[in-house]
C-alpha positions in Angstrom: -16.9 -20.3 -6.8 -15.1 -17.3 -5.5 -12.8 -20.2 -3.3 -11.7 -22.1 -6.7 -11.0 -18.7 -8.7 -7.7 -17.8 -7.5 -6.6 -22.1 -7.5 -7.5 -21.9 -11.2 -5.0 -19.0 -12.0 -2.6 -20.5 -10.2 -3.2 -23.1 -11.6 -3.1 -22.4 -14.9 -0.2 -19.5 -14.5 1.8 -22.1 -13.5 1.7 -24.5 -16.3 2.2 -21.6 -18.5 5.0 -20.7 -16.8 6.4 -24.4 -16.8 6.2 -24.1 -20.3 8.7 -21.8 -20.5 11.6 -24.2 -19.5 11.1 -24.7 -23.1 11.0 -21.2 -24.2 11.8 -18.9 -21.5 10.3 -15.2 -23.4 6.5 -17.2 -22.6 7.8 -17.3 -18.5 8.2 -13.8 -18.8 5.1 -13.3 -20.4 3.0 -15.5 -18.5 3.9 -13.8 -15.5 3.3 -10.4 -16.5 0.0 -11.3 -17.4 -1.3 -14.0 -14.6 0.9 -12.0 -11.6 -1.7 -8.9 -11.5 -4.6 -10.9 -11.1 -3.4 -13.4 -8.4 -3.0 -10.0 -6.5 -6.0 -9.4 -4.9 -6.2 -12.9 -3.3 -1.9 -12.6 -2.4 -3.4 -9.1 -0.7 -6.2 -10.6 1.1 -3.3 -13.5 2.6 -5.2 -16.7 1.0 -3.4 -20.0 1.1 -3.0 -22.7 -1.1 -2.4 -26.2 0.8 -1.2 -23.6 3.3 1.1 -22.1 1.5 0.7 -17.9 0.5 -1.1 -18.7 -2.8 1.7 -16.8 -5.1 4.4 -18.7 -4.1 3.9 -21.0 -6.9 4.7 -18.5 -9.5 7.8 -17.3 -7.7 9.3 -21.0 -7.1 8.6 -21.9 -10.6 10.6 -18.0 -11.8 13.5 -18.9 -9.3 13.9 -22.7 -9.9 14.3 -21.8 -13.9 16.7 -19.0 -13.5 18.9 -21.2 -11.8 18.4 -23.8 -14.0 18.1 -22.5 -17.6 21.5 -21.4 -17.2 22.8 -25.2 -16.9 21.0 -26.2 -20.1 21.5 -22.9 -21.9 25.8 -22.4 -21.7 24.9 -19.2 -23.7 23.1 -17.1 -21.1 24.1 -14.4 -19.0 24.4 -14.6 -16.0 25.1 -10.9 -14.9 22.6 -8.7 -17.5 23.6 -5.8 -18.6 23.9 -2.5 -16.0 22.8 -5.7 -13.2 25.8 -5.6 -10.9 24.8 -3.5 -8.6 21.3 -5.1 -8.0 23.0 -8.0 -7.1 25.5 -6.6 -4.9 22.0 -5.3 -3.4 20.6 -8.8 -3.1 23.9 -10.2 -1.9 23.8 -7.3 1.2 20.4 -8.2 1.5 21.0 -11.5 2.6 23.9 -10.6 5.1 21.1 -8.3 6.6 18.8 -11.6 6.7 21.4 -13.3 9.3 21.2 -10.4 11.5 17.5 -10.1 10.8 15.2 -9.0 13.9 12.6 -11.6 12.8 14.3 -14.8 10.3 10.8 -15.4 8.9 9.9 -12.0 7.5 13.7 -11.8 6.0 13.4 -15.0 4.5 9.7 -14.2 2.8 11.5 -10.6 1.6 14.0 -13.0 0.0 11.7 -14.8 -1.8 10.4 -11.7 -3.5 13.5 -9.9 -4.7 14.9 -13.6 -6.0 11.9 -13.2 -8.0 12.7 -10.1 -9.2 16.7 -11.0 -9.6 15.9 -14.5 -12.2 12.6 -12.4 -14.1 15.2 -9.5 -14.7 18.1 -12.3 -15.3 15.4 -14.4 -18.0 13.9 -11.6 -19.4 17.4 -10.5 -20.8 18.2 -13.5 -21.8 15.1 -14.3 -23.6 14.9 -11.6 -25.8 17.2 -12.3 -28.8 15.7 -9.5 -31.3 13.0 -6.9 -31.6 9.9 -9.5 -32.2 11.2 -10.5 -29.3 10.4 -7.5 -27.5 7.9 -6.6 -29.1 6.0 -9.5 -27.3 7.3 -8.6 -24.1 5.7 -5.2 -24.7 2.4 -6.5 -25.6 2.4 -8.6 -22.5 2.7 -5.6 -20.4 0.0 -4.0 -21.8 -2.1 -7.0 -21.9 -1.9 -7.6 -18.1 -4.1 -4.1 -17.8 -7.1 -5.2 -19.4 -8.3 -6.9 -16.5 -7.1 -4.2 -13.9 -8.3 -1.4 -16.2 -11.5 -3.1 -16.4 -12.1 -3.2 -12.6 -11.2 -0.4 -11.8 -13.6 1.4 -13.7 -16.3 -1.1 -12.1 -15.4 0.2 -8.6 -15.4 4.1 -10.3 -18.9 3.5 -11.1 -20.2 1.2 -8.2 -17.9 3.9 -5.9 -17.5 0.1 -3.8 -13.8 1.4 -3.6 -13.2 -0.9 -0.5 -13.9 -4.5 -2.1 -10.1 -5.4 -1.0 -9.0 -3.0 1.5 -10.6 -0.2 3.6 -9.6 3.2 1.4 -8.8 6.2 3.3 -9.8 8.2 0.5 -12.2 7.2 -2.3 -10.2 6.2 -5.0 -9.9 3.6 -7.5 -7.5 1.2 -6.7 -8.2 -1.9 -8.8 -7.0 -5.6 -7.7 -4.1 -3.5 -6.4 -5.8 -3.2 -3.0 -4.0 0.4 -3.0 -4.2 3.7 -5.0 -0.3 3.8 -5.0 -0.2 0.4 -5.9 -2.2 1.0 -9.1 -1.0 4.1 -9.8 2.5 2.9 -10.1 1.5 0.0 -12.7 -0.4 2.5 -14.8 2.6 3.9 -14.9 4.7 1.7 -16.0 2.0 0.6 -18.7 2.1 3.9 -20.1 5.4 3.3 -20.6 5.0 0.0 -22.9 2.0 1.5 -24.4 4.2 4.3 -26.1 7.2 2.2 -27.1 4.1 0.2 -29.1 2.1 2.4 -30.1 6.0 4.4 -32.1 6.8 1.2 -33.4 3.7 -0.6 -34.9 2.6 -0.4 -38.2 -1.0 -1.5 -38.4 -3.4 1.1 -37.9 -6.2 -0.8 -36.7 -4.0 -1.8 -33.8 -2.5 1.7 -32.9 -6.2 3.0 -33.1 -6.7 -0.1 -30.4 -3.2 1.1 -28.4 -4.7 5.1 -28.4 -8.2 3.4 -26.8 -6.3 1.7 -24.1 -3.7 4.5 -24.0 -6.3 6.9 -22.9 -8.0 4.5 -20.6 -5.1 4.2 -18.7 -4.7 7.8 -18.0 -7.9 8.5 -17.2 -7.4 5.4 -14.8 -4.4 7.3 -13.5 -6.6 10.5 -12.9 -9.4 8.2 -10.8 -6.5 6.6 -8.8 -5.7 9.7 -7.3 -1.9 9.6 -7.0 -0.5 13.0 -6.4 3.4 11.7 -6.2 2.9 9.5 -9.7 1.3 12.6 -11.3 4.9 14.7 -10.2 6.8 11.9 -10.8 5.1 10.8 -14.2 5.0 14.6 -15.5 8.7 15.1 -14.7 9.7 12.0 -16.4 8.0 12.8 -19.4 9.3 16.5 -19.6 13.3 15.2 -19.1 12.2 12.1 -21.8 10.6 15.0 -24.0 13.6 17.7 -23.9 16.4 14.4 -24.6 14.6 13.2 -27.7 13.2 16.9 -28.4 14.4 15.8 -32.2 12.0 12.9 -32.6 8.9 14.9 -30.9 6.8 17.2 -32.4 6.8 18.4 -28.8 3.8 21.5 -29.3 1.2 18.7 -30.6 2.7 16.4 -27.0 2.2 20.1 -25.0 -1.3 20.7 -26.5 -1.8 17.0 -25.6 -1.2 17.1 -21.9 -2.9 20.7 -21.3 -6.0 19.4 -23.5 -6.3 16.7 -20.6 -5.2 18.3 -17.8 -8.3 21.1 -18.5 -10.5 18.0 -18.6 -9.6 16.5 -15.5 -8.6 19.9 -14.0 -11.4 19.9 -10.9 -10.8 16.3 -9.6 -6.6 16.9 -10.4 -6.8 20.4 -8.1 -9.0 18.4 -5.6 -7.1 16.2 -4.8 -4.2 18.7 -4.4 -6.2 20.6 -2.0 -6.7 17.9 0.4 -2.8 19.0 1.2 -4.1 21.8 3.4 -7.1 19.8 4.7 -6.2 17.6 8.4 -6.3 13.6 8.4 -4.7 11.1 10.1 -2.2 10.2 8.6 0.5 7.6 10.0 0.2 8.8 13.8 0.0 12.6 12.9 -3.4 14.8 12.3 -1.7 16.9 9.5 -1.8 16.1 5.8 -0.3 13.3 4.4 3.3 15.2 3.1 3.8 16.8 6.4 2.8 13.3 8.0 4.9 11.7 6.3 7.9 13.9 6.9 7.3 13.7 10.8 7.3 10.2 10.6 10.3 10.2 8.3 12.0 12.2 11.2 10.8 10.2 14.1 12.1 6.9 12.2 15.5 8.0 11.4 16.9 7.3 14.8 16.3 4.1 14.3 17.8 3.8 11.1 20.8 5.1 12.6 21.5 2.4 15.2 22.0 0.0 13.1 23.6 2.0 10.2 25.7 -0.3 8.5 23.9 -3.6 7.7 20.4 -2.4 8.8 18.1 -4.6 10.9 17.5 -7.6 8.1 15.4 -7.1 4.8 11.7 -7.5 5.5 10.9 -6.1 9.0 10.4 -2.3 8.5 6.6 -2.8 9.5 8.1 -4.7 12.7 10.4 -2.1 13.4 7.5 0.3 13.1 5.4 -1.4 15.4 7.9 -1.8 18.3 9.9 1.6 18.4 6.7 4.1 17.0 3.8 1.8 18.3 2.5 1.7 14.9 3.2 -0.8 12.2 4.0 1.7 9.0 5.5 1.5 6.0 8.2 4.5 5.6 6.6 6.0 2.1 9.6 6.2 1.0 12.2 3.5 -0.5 15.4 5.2 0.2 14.7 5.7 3.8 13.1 1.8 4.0 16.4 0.3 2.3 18.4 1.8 4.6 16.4 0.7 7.5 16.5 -2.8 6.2 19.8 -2.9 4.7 22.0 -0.3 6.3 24.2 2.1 4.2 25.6 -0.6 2.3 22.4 -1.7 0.7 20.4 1.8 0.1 25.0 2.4 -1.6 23.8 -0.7 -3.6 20.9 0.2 -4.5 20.8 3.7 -5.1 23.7 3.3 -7.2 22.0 0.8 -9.5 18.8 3.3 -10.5 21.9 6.1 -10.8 23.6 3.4 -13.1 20.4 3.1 -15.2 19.5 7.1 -15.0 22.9 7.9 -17.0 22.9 4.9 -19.4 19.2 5.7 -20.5 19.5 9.8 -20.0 23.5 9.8 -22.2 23.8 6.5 -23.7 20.5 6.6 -24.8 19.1 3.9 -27.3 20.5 3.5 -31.1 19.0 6.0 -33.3 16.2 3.6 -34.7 15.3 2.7 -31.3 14.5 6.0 -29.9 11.0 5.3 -29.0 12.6 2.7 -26.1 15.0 5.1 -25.1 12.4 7.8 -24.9 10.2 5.7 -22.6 12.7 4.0 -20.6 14.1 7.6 -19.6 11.1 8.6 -19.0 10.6 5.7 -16.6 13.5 5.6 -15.0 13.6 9.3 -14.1 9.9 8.4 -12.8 10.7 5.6 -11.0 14.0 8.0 -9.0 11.6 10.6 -7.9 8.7 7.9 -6.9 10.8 6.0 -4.9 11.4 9.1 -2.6 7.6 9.0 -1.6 6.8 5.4 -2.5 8.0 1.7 -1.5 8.4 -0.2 -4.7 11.3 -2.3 -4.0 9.7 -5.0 -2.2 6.7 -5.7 -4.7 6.3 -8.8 -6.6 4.4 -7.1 -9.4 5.6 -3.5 -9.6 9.3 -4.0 -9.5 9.9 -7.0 -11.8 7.5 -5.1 -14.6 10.0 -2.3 -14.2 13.0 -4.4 -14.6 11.8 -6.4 -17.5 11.2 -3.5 -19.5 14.6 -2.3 -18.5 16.4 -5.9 -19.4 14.3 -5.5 -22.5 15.6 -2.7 -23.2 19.1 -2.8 -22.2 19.1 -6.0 -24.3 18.1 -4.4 -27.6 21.1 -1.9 -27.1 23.3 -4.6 -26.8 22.3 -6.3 -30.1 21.8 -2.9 -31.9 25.4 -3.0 -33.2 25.5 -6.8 -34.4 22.5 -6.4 -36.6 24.1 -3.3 -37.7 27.1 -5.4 -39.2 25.1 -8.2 -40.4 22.9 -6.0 -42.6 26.7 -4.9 -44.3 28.0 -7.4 -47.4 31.1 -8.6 -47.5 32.5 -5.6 -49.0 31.2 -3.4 -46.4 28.6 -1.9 -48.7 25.3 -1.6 -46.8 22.3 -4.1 -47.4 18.7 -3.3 -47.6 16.7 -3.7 -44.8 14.2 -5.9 -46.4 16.6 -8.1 -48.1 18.5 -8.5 -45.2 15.8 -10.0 -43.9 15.1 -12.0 -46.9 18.2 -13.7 -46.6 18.4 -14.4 -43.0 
């Protein structure tokens, strides 16, 4: 039974997503929903007629963004604030011709093409606020299931049904704490845009129920860098829309729950002094990381220009440190794959979207999406100093469709605007506006 599971998602994710050839906001949705639970089996390498069993769902998300655009004159093909992510991709594939190993270049393709057409239909798809709206409820949809099994491993304390844990820790079908942590993350972020903008009580009382069940999730997945990260986010998000907050009752809030979960949050900071093997070093993990940050640097820097091809960090690893290692840290893995030109690329694209959410902001009605997308993207900065994020199939493109969500709403802000004005200028109701549309 276990064998036929992860053929019937597939399965079925696909014809959902096939469906949306038709109407391309369900693609988006059906992946954000199916993706996550395909991920313990993509994890544990199974096949399907040979082939790694998420491919599907990729070749479907990158066959319609290239053809949509034929039968659709209207679209986009650059989104907003996109340019430099595709310059990224574009110096990505250079890197793939110089590429120590073809194959893994080629597979690391695959994945950011993925990310490149969901981030390129997700824009696209969204033409109004119902729109995103549904995009939003995807997102959080897509945690039940997660949620859900990670509190079965909390309370089984089986925390190694996908992958041998260093530390016991809930990781969910995510196979890794960081993993998990990151998506909860990113949840909480869709959860609060929903939760600001829905009128029915029953279902905010539902959103608050989920809302808290992710955090507590975030507290079991034991994440010290999305705990920074996420606090630090929130705090910049909090002080920019300071006007729209009543930011003591958010204060009392957060220390109300960081007192609850107080002895397993200062645990798990503790284990900083205690030793482990960590990457090749018996120190804790930051100064483990740091070492190996320093012995892998040399490397970086003999190919400095175009990197040694997108994909092979864990190869490099393997042959210069004897170790096969991911660096912790996206910056530094960028720039080992991609050279200077790609981590120029791509740095400058999360610096692009840092000033338009942190200045520009969101129209004054839409502050709950500017809130949370600042407070996203300033988490997703910092985390990418201590994570790798760039090269998942599940992390990154929920990211980026909240951001071309986003981004899209600013864009059509100022056209409904002018609609909702008569022809003598004289501003029309909200309601009747929508009346007579």
């Amino acid at each position: 039974m276990l064998a036929l599971l992860p053929k019937l998602i597939v399965f079925s994710g696909s014809a959902l997503l096939l469906l949306g050839v038709f109407r391309p906001l369900l693609m988006v949705q059906a992946y954000l929903v199916v993706r996550p639970m395909i991920q313990p089996f993509a994890w544990l390498q199974y096949k399907l007629f040979g082939l790694p069993v998420a491919l599907p769902l990729s070749a479907i998300v990158i066959a319609s963004g290239m053809l949509l655009p034929l039968v659709r004159p209207h679209w986009v093909l650059l989104p907003e604030r996109g340019g430099f992510l595709l310059l990224f991709l574009f110096i990505a594939m250079v890197s793939a011709g110089l590429s120590a190993d073809f194959t893994l270049s080629v597979a690391a393709l695959v994945k950011l093409a993925t990310v490149w057409f969901l981030y390129v239909i997700a824009f696209n798809s969204v033409q109004d606020e119902t729109d995103a709206r549904r995009i939003l409820d995807a997102v959080i949809l897509s945690s039940v299931i997660p949620i859900a099994f990670g509190f079965f491993q909390e309370i089984t304390g089986n925390y190694d049904m996908i992958h041998d844990a260093e530390v016991d820790r809930v990781s969910s079908v995510f196979a890794t704490g960081n993993d998990y942590g990151i998506f909860l993350s990113l949840v909480t972020g869709a959860l609060a845009i929903r939760l600001l903008v829905t009128n029915s009580r029953a279902y905010r009382m539902l959103l608050l129920l989920l809302l808290v069940a992710v955090l507590v999730s975030q507290v079991l997945a034991l994440n010290r860098g999305t705990w920074v990260a996420l606090t630090l986010g929130l705090a910049v998000a909090s002080l920019r829309y300071r006007r729209h907050l009543n930011l003591k009752w958010l204060l009392l809030g957060g220390m109300v729950f960081v007192a609850a979960f107080s002895g397993r949050i200062m645990e798990r900071f503790a284990e900083l002094n205690h030793p482990s093997e960590v990457h090749y070093a018996a120190t804790n993990t930051l100064e483990g990381r740091l070492e190996y940050w320093r012995a892998l640097l040399p490397v970086v820097l003999e190919r400095p220009v175009i990197g040694h091809g997108i994909g092979t960090n864990t190869l490099i690893s393997e042959e210069r440190l004897g170790k096969q290692h991911k660096p912790h840290n996206d910056y530094l893995l960028v720039f080992l794959e991609t050279g200077a030109l790609g981590l120029i690329a791509y740095a400058a694209f999360l610096w692009r979207l840092l000033v338009a959410f942190l200045f520009a902001g969101m129209p004054s009605r839409l502050w709950p999406w500017g809130f949370s997308m600042l407070m996203l993207t300033v988490y997703f900065v910092v985390i990418s100093g201590v994570q790798n994020i760039v090269q998942s199939i599940l992390n990154f493109p929920l990211f980026l469709v909240l951001v071309a969500t986003a981004s899209k709403l600013a864009l059509l802000a100022p056209a409904e605007e002018e609609m909702q004005h008569n022809s003598f200028g004289d501003p029309v109701p909200h309601n009747e506006h929508m009346e007579n549309k």
